[in-house]
N, C-alpha and C positions, 0 to 999 in steps of 0.2 A: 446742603449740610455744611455747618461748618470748621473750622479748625479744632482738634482736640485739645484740650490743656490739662492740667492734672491741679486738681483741687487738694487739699491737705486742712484736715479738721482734727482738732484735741479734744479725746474723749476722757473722761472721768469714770474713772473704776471699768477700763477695758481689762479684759481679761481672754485666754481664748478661747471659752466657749461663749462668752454674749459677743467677743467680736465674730465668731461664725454666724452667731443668728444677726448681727448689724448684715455680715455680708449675705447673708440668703435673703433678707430682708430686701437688700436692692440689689439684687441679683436678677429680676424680673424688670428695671428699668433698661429700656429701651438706648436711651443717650449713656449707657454707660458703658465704658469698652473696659474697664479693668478696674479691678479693687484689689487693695493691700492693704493689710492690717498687719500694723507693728505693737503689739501687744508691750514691748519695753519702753519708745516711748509715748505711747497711751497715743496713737496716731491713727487717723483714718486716711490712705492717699485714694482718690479716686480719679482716675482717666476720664474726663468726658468732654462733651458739645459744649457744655451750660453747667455753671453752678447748679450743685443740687444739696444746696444747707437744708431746706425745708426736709424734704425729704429724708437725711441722712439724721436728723432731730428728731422724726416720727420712729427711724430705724433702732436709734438710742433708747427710746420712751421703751419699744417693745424688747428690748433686750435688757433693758432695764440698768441703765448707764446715764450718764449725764453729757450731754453734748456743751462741751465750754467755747470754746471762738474757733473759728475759721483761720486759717493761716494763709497769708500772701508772701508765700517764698519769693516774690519775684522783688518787691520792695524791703522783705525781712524784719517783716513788722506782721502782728497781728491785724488782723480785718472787721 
């Protein structure tokens, strides 16, 4: 298993109850050690193994949000 990193995604029209269903949504993956939803600004931070955009964009669809870009804090540029 490898190192954990923390992923960071900008959601469109989060709010917090579609971000609780984003988070029970991936709350059943395996590779994910932690999620945080910051509802002000409009952020998804997720703890894990691996990127998991796919995923977090199916989570979006069914909560009924719009998944906009990925973010690379580590460069501080969008991804």
């Amino acid at each position: 298993m490898g190192k954990s990193k923390t992923y960071s995604y900008i959601i469109d029209g989060l709010s917090t109850n579609n971000g609780e269903k984003i988070k029970r949504a991936l709350q059943n993956i395996s590779d994910i050690k932690s999620i945080t939803i910051n509802v002000h600004s409009g952020t998804v931070d997720i703890i894990s193994v691996k990127d998991l955009e796919t995923e977090v964009k199916y989570a979006c669809a069914m909560a009924g949000t719009s998944f906009r870009i990925r973010i690379d804090k580590k460069r501080g540029l969008f991804s």
